[in-house]
C-alpha positions in Angstrom: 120.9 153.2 167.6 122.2 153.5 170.9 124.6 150.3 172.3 127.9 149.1 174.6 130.7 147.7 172.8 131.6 146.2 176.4 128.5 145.1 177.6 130.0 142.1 180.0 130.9 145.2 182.0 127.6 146.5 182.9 127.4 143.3 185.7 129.3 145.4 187.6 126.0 147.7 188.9 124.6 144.5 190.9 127.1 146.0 193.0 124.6 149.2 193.9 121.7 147.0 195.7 124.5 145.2 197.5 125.6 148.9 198.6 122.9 150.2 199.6 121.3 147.7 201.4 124.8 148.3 203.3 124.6 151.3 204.1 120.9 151.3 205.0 122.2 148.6 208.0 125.5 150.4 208.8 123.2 154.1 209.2 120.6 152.1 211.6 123.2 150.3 213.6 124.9 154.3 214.3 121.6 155.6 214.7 120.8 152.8 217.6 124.3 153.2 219.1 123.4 157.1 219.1 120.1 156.8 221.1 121.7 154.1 223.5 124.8 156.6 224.3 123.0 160.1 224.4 120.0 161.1 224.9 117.6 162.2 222.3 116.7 165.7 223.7 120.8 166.3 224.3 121.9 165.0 220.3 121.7 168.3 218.8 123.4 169.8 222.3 126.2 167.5 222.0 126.6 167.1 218.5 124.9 170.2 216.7 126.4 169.9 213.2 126.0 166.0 213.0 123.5 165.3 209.7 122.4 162.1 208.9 120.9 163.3 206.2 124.1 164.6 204.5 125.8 161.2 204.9 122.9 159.7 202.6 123.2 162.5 200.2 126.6 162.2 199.8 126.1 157.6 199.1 123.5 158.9 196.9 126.3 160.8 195.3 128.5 158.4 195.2 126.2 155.7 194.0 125.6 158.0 191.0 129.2 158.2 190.1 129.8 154.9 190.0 127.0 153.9 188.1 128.3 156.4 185.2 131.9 155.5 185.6 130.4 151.8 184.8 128.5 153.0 181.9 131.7 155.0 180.9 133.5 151.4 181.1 131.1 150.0 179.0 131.9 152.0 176.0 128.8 153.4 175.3 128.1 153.9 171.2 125.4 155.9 169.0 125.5 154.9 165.4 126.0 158.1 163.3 124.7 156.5 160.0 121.9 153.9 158.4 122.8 152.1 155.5 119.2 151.6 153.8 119.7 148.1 151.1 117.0 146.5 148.5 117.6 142.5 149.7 116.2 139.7 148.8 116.0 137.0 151.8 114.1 134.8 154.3 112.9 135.7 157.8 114.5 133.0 160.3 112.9 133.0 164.1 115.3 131.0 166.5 112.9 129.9 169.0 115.1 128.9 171.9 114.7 127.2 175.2 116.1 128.6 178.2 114.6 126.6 180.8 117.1 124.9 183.7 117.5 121.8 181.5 119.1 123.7 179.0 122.3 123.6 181.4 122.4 119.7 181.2 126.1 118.8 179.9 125.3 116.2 177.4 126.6 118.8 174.5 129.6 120.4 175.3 130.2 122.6 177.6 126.2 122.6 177.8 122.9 122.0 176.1 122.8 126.3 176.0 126.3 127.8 175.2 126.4 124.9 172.5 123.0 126.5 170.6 124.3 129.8 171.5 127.6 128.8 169.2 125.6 127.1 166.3 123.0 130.7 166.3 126.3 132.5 166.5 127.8 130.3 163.5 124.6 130.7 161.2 124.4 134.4 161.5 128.0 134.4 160.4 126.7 132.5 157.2 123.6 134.7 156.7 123.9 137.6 154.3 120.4 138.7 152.9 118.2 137.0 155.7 116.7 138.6 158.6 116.7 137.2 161.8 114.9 137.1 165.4 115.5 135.3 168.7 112.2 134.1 170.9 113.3 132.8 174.7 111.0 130.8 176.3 110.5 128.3 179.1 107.4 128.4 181.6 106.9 131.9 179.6 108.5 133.3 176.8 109.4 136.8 175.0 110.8 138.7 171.9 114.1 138.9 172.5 115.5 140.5 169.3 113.4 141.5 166.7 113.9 140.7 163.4 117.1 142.5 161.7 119.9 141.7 160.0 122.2 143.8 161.8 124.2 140.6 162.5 126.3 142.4 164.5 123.9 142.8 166.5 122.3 139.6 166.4 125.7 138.5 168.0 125.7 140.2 170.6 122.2 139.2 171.7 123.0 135.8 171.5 126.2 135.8 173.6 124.3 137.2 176.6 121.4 134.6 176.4 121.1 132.9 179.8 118.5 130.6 181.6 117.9 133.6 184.1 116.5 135.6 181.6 113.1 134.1 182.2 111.9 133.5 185.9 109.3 130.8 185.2 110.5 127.4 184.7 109.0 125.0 182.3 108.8 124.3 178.8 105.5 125.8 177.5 106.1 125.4 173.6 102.8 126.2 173.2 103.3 129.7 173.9 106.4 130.3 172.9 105.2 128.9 168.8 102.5 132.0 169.3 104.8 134.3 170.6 107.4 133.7 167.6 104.5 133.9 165.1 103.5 137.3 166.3 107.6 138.3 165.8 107.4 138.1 162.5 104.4 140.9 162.5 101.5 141.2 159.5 102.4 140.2 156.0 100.6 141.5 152.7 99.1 137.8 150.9 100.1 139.7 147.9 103.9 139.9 149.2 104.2 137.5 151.5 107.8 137.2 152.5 109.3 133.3 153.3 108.9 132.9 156.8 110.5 130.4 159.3 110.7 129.2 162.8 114.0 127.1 164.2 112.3 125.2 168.0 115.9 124.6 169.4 114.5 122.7 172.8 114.7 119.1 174.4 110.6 118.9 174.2 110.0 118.3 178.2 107.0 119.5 179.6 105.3 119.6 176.7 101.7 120.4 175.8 99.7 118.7 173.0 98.4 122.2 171.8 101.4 123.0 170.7 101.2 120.9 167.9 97.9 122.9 167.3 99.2 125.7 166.9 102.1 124.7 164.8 99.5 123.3 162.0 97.9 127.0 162.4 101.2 128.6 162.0 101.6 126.2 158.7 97.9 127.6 157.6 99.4 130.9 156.9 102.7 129.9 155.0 105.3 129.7 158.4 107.6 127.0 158.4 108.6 125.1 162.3 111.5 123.3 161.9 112.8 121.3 165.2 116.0 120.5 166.8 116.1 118.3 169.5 118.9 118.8 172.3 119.5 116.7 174.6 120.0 112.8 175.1 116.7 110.4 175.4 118.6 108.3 178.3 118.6 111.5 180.1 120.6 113.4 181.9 121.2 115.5 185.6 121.0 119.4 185.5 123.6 121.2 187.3 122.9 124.0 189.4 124.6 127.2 191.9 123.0 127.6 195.3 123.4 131.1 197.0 126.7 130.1 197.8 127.6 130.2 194.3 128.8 126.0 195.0 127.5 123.5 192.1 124.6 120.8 192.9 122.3 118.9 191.3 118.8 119.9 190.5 116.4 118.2 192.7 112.2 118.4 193.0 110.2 119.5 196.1 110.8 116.4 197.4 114.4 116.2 197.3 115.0 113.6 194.1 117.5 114.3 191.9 115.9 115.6 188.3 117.1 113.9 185.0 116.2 115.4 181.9 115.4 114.0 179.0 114.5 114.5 175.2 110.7 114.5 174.3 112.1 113.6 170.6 108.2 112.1 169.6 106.6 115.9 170.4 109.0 117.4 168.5 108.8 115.6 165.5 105.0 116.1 165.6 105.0 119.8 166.1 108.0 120.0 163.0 105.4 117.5 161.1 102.4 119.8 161.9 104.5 122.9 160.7 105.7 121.2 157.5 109.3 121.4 158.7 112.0 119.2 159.8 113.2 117.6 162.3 117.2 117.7 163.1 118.6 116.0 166.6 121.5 117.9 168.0 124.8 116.4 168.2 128.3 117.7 169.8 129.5 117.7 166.6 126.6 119.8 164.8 123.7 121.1 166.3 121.6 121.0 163.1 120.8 124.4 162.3 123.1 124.2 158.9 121.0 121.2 157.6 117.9 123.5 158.7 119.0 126.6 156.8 120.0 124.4 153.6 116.0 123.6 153.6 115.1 127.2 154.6 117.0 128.6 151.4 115.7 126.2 148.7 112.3 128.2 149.9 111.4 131.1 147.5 112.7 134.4 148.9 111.6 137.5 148.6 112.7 141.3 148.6 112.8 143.8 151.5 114.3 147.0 152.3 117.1 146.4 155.1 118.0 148.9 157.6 121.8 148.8 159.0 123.2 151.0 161.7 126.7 151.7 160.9 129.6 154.1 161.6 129.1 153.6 165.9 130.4 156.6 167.6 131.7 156.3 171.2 130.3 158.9 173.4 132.2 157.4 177.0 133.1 160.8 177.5 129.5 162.0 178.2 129.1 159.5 181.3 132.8 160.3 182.6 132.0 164.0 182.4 128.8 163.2 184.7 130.6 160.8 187.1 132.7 164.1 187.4 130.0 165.8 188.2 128.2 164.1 191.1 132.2 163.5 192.5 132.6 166.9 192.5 128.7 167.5 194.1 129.9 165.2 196.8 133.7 166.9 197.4 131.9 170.3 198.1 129.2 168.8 200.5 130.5 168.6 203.8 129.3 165.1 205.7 128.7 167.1 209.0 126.6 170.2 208.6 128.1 173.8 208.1 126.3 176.9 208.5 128.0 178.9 205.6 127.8 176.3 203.0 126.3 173.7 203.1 123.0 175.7 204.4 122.8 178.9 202.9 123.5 177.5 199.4 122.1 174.3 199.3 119.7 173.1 202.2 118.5 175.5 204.3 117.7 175.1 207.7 118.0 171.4 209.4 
């Protein structure tokens, strides 16, 4: 298994786009002032080693560098060992809403980063389940399979975010299906205790979710609810380009206030012969959830660990050396010993 110990880092390659799209401008501004000042016909007269070409080679270069210096920053890791372990344990699928709404500050700091803490909690308390993360809002996705690598797990959770998934919305709906398919196809002769936590305020809702919950309930998986959120409602802060904080507003211009569809989710956690839990700043209700899950039976499985990480920076500095030293040797103007006969030719 192949990881970053310092993941946070790897933000810093949205600095590339932001490069090149620099460079792109500041090559077609020199370009234009070129053809304004001399004439095309008279460039390679009056400046016969100039190469445009070599200047982008050289960014390109550069570009490469950096992005392996990052990944080098990172602290890239390959696990050198699997520990292989007869458990006997429940799978748990955290089905969690990452719409806009989630960023409503009626839990501290917000609806989000407070269920990111409480998933972050539980997995400390797991030891012989297996868990998996669903995000959803208009869409939703597998986000971490199941495992109980809780190490893992962690570091999943910490980088949730609401920009993971483009399509606003709450379609529950989809997001029930999707975290049924996560948990794959089970033997009816070994049929291993299966479970889905909704985390979600409910808004937007559609009634076929609750259809699809009673399916899900059909073939033996459990949907427990927790509502987030306040039902008096709440505003949803935002960043505009600028990166400056405003409110959420609708096409035409009203502010949005968000509030908790606590009737749908008590159907869909009725429908799925769960429970329903409503979120508080004090506890989020994924404790009282797990109590319930673990009075279910549980059964064996063979868990797979990656241990023993290895750090292997050394492998992305050595490239980063290698395109800096690429782009030392490369001359930005053209030169008729080097830069022609051994790499390019004629221009």
């Amino acid at each position: 298994m192949f990881k970053f110990a310092n993941p946070n880092i790897l933000f810093l390659l949205l600095f590339i786009p932001v490069a090149i799209i620099g460079f792109i401008i500041l090559q077609h501004r020199k370009r234009k002032q070129l053809n304004q000042s001399i004439d095309l016909h008279l460039q390679k007269e009056v400046l016969p080693l100039l190469s445009f070409g070599k200047q982008r080679l050289k960014f390109i270069l550069l570009c490469f560098a950096y992005t392996f210096v990052v990944l080098a920053a990172a602290n890239p890791q390959v696990a050198s060992s699997i520990d292989r372990k007869e458990r006997k344990g429940c799978d748990v699928v955290i089905c969690l809403d990452v719409s806009n709404s989630m960023l409503a500050q009626d839990l501290t700091p917000n609806r989000l980063e407070r269920a990111k803490l409480a998933i972050s909690q539980l997995i400390s308390q797991m030891q012989d389940d297996r868990i998996g993360i669903v995000l959803f809002a208009g869409s939703s996705y597998t986000f971490l399979p199941l495992t109980s690598d809780y190490a893992t797990a962690k570091m999943f959770t910490d980088v949730i975010d609401t920009k993971l998934i483009d399509y606003q919305g709450t379609d529950i709906q989809q997001a029930l299906q999707t975290a049924g398919n996560s948990f794959g196809e089970t033997s009816k002769k070994k049929e291993r205790t299966r479970a889905i936590v909704l985390i979600s305020d409910g808004e937007d809702n559609q009634p076929q979710a609750e259809d699809v919950a009673k399916q899900l309930a059909k073939e033996g998986i459990t949907i427990n609810c927790i509502g987030i959120g306040s039902a008096q409602g709440t505003t949803i802060p935002m960043k505009d380009k600028n990166g400056n904080e405003e409110l959420k507003r609708d096409n035409e211009g009203n502010i949005v206030i968000t509030k908790l569809n606590e009737n749908a989710l008590k159907e869909i956690a009725a429908k799925g012969s769960g429970a329903y839990v409503h979120a508080g700043n004090e506890s989020l209700g994924l404790n009282a959830i797990m109590k319930s899950i673990n009075k279910m039976d549980k059964t064996e499985y063979t868990a797979m660990a990656y241990r023993d990480f290895n750090t292997v920076f050394y492998l992305f500095a050595l490239a980063a050396l290698v395109f800096l030293l690429i782009d030392f040797i490369i001359f930005n103007a053209k030169n008729r010993i080097i830069n022609r006969k051994l790499f390019f030719g004629k221009e």
